[in-house]
N, C-alpha and C positions, 0 to 999 in steps of 0.2 A: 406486664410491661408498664413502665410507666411515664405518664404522659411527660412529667414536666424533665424530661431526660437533658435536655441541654441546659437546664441551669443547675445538673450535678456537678458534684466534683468528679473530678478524673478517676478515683477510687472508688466514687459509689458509682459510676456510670460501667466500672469494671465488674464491680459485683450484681449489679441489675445484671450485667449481659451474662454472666458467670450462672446466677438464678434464673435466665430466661433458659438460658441451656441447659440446666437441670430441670427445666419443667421439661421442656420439649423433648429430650428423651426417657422422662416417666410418661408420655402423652397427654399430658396435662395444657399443652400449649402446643401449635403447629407455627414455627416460626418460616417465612419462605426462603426457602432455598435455591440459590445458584449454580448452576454447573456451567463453568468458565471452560472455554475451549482449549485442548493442549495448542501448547506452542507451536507453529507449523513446522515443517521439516526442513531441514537444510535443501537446497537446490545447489546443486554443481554445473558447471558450464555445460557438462553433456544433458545433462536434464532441462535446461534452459535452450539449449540450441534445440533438441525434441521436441519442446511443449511447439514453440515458432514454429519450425516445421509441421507440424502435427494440426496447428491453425492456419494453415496457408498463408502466412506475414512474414513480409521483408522487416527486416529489422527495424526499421524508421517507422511503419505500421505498429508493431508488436509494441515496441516503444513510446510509442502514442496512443495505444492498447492500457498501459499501465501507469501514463500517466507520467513518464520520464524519457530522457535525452536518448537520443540515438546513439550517443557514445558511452554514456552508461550499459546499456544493452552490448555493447561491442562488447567491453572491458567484461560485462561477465561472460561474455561467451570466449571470451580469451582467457579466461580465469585469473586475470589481473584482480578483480575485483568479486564479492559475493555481496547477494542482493541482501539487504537490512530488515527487519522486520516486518516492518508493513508492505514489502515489497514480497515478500516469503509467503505472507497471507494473501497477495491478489497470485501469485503464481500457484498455489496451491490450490485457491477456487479455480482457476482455469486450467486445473489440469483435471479437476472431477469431473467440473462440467463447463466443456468448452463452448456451449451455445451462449454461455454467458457475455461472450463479448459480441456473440449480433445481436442478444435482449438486451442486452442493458450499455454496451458501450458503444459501438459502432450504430447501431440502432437510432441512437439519441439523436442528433443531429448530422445530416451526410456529410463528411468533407472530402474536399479536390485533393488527394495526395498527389497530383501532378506538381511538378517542379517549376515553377517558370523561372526562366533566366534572365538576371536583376545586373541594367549595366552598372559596370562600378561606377565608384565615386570617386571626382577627382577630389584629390589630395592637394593641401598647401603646397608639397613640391611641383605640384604639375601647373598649379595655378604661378608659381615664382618664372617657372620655365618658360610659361605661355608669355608672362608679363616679360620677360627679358628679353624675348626677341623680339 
């Protein structure tokens, strides 16, 4: 292999890798190797409404579970919407191993999923309407 590899050209950087690969399979060279995990699996709204169920999470839980909106979580359980890659890969770990989200997410720090109720805000019209009378 050779060292000063980034100041080849593009052709010799191909044939170096081209020659490292033929050493490595006469055993001449152990180059290391990767094994990249398959793509995860599609998730459909019934398998997503399951996995929730199956963790004892209301949706707004579950949802904060994974690190996205409460209505996102709707929308796939309505099958409006399928969840996107990286979301494929956290519902897939937590369908092997579902202790994963009391070690490592709910674990981390407690929060209040209690709701408190937030009075509204008045609005320019309400402030126009006060001032008019």
């Amino acid at each position: 292999m050779n060292s000063d590899y980034e100041n080849m050209s593009a052709f010799e950087q191909i044939k170096a890798g081209l020659d490292d690969a033929l050493a490595n399979i006469r055993g001449e060279l152990t180059l290391k190797s990767t094994s990249l995990p398959s793509p995860p699996p599609p998730a459909s709204r019934a398998k997503v409404i399951a996995l929730r169920k199956k963790l004892k999470m209301s949706q707004s839980v579950f949802a904060a579970a994974l690190n996205v909106s409460t209505k996102l979580v709707q929308s796939w359980e309505q099958g409006l919407r399928k969840p996107d890659r990286g979301e494929l890969r956290l519902i897939e770990m937590l369908s092997r191993q579902p202790d994963l989200v009391t070690h490592l997410i709910l674990a981390a720090e407690p929060i209040n999923w209690s709701l408190k109720k937030v009075a509204p805000r008045k609005t320019a019209s309400r402030k126009r309407r006060a001032s008019a009378a």
